[in-house]
C-alpha positions as CSV (number, residue, x, y, z in Angstrom):
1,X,25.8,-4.5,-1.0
2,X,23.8,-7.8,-0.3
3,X,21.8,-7.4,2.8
4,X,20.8,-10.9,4.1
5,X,17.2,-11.0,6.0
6,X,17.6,-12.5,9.6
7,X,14.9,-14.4,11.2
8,X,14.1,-12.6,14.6
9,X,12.0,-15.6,15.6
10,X,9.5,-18.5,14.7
11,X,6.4,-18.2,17.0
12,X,3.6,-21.0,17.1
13,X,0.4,-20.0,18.2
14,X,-1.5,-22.7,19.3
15,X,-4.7,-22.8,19.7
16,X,-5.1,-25.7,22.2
17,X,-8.2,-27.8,22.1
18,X,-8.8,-28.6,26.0
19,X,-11.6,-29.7,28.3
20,X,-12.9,-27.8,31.0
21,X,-11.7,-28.7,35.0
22,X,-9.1,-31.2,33.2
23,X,-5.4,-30.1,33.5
24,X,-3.7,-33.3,33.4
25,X,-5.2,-34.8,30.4
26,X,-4.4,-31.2,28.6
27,X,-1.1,-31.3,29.8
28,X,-1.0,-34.5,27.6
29,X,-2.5,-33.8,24.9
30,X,-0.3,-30.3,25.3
31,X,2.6,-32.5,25.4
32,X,1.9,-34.5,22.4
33,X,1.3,-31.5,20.3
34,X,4.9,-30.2,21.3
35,X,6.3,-33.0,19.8
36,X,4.5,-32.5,16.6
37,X,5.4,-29.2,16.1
38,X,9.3,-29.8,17.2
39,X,10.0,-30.3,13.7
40,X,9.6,-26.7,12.6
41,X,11.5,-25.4,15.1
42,X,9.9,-22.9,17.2
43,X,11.3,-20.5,19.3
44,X,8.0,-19.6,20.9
45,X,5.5,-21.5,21.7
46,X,1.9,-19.4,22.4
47,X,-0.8,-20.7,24.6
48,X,-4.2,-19.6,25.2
49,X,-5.8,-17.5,28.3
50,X,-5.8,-20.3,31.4
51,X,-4.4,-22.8,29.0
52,X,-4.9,-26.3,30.7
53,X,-8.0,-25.3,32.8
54,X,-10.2,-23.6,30.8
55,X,-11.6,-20.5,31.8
56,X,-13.2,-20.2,35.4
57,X,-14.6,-18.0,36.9
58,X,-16.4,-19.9,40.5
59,X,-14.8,-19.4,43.6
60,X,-15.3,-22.9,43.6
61,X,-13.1,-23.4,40.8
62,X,-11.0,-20.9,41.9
63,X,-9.9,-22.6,44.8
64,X,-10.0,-26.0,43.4
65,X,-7.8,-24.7,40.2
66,X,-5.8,-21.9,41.0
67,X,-2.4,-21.9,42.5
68,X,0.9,-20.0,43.0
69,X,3.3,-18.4,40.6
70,X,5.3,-19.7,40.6
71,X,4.3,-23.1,41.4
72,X,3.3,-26.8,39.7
73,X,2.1,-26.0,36.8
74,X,5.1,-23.0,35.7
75,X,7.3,-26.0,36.6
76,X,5.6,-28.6,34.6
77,X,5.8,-25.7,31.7
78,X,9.3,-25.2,32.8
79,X,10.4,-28.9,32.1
80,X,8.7,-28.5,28.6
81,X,10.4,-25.2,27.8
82,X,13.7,-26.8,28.7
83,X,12.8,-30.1,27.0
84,X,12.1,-28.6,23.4
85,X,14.0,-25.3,24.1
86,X,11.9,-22.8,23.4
87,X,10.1,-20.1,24.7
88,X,6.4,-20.6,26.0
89,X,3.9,-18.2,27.0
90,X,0.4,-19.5,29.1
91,X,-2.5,-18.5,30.8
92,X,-3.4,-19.3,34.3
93,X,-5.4,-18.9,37.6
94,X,-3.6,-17.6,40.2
95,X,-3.8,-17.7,43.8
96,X,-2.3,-15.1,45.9
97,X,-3.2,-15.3,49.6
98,X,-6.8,-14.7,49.3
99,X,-7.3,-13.2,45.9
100,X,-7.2,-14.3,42.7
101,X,-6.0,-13.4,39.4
102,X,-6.5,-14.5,35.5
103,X,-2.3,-14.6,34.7
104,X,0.0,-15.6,32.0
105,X,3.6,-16.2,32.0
106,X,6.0,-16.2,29.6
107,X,9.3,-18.4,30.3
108,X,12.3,-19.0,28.9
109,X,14.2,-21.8,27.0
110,X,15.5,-22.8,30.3
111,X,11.9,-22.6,32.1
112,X,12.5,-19.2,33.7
113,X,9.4,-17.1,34.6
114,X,10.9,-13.8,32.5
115,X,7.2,-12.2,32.7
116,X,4.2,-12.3,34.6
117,X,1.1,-10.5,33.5
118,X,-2.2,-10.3,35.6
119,X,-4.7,-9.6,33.4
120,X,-6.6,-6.2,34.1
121,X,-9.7,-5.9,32.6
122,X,-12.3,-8.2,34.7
123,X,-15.1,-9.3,36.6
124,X,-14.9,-10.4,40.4
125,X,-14.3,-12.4,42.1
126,X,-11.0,-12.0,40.4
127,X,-8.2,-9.4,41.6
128,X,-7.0,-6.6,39.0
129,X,-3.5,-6.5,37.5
130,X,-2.0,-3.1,37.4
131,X,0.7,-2.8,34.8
132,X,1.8,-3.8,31.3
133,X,5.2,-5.0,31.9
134,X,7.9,-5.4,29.2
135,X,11.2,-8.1,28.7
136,X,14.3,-8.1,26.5
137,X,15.0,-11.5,25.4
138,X,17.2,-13.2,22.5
139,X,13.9,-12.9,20.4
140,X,13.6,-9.2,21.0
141,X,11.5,-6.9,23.5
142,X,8.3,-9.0,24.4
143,X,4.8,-8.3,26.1
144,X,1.8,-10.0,27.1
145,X,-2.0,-8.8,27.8
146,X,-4.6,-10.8,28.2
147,X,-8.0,-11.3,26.2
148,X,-10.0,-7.8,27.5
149,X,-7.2,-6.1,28.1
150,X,-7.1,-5.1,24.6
151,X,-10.2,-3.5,24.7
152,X,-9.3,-1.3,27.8
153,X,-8.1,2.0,26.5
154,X,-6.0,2.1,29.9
155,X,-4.2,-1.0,29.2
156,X,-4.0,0.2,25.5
157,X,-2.6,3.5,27.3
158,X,0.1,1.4,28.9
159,X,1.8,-0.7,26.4
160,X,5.2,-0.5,25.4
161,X,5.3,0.7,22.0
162,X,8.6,-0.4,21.4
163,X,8.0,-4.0,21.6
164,X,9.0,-5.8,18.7
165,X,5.7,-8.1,20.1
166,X,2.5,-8.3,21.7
167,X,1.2,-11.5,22.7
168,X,-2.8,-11.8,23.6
169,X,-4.0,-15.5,24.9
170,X,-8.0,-15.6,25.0
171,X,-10.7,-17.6,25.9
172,X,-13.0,-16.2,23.9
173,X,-16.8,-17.9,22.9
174,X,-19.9,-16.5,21.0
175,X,-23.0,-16.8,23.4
176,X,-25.2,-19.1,21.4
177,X,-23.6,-20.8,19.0
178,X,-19.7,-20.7,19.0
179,X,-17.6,-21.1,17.0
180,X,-20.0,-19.4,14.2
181,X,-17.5,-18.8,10.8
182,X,-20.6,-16.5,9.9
183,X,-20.2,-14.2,12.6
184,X,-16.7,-14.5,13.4
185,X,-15.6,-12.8,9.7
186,X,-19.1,-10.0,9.8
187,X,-17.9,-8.2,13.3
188,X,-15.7,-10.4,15.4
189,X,-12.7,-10.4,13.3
190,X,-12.7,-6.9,12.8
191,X,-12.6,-6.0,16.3
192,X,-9.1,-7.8,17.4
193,X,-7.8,-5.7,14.3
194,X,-8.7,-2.5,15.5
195,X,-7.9,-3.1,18.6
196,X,-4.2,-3.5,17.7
197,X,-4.3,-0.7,15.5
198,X,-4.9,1.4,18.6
199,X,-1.6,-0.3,20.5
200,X,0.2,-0.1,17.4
201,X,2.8,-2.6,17.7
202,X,2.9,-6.5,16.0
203,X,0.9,-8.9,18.0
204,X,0.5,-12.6,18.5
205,X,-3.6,-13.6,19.0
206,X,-4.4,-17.1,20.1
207,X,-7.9,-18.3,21.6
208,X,-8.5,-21.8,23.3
209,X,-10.5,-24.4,21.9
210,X,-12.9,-26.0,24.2
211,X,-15.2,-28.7,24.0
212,X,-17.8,-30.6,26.0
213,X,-19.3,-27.3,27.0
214,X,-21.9,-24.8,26.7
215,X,-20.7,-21.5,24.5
216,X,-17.2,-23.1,24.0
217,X,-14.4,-20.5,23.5
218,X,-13.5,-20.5,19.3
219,X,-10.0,-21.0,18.9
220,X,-8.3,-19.9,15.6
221,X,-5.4,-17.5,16.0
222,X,-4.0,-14.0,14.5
223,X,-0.9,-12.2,13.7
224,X,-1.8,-8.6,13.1
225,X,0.8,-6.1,12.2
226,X,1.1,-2.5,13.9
227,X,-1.3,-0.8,11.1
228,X,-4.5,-3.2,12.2
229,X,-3.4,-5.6,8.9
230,X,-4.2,-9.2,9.0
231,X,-0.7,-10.8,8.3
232,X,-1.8,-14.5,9.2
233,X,-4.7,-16.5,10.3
234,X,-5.7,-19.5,11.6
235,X,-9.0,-21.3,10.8
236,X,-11.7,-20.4,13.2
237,X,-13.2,-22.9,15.4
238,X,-9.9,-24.9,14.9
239,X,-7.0,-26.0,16.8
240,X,-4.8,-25.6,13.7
241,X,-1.4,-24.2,14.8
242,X,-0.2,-20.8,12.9
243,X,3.8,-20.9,12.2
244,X,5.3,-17.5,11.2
245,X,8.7,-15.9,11.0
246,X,9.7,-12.3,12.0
């Protein structure tokens, strides 16, 4: 018998170099980078944790930055989505009312929200997500946690383990000096391995890449299989994208 392997997907993680309170120039530069990945044909486009913003964490911030989902910037994504036809999953702030929330969404090739994650392990004045929530899509069963989330042994608790994959955006920096290659393959490596170990399912890894501030977040990106193994990696303190098929 021949058995022919099928790709399940293409994924991209990107690792998005961005500057901080400036959504609309990375929107551009986000849009520029689509078109120079179109050529390998994606299906899924991953973004990092509050992808066009940067991380903040003010009230200030938060009520100059964060918005509705969904709302402009899920429709902005949405005309993208539908543009190349793929899949993208971002990070956000999130206004709800009076609370917020550190989100991400995941839409489809037609710019449908078809998960929402609010992430649950942080620090006021952000609100808590509750839940790990789970989709069947054309690529197969997806989820999404966010950066801390998996480190909580709660959120660990509440993954799907039959998700084919796990997507993590961060926004993660070194205090001091970051990106630090040094450090990054001693401890901090090592720790995002283990982590997924615990969940024990495939997962997608992809940190921002800021600039033009103090203790930037890293960027590089990961695919980790459901044993802890490094099955790809991007270069730390890079926006280099990293391409695989599963």
């Amino acid at each position: 018998m021949v058995q022919i392997a099928v790709r399940l997907m293409r994924i991209c993680l990107l690792p998005l170099r961005i500057r901080y309170r400036d959504p609309e120039r990375n929107f551009q530069h986000l849009e520029e980078r689509l078109w120079e990945l179109a050529p390998q044909q994606p299906d899924l486009i991953v973004l990092p944790e509050c992808t066009l913003t940067g991380y903040l964490y003010e009230e200030q911030d938060l009520r100059g930055f964060a918005e509705p989902i969904p709302g402009p910037t899920t429709e902005r994504m949405g005309e993208l989505a539908r543009r190349h036809g793929i899949y993208i999953c971002f990070g956000l702030l999130e206004a709800t009312g009076r609370e917020y929330y550190d989100s991400a969404v995941l839409l489809d090739r037609q710019g449908r929200i078809v998960l929402h994650h609010r992430k649950i392990e942080e620090h006021p004045p952000f609100a808590l997500g509750s839940e790990v929530k789970a989709v069947d899509t054309e690529l197969g069963r997806l989820s999404v946690i966010i950066c801390g989330d998996l480190f909580n042994e709660e959120v660990v608790r509440g993954v799907d383990r039959s998700v084919d994959l796990l997507i993590v955006p961060l926004a993660r920096s070194f205090a001091g000096r970051s990106p630090d290659l040094e450090r990054w393959e001693r401890e901090e490596r090592q720790l995002y391995l283990d982590g997924v170990k615990a969940i024990g399912v495939t997962t997608a890894i992809v940190n921002a890449l800021e600039v033009d501030t103090d203790d930037p977040s890293f960027g590089g990106a990961l695919l980790v299989d459901g044993r802890g193994r490094l099955l790809a990696e991007s270069p730390h303190g890079t926006d280099e994208p990293l391409i695989c098929d599963l």
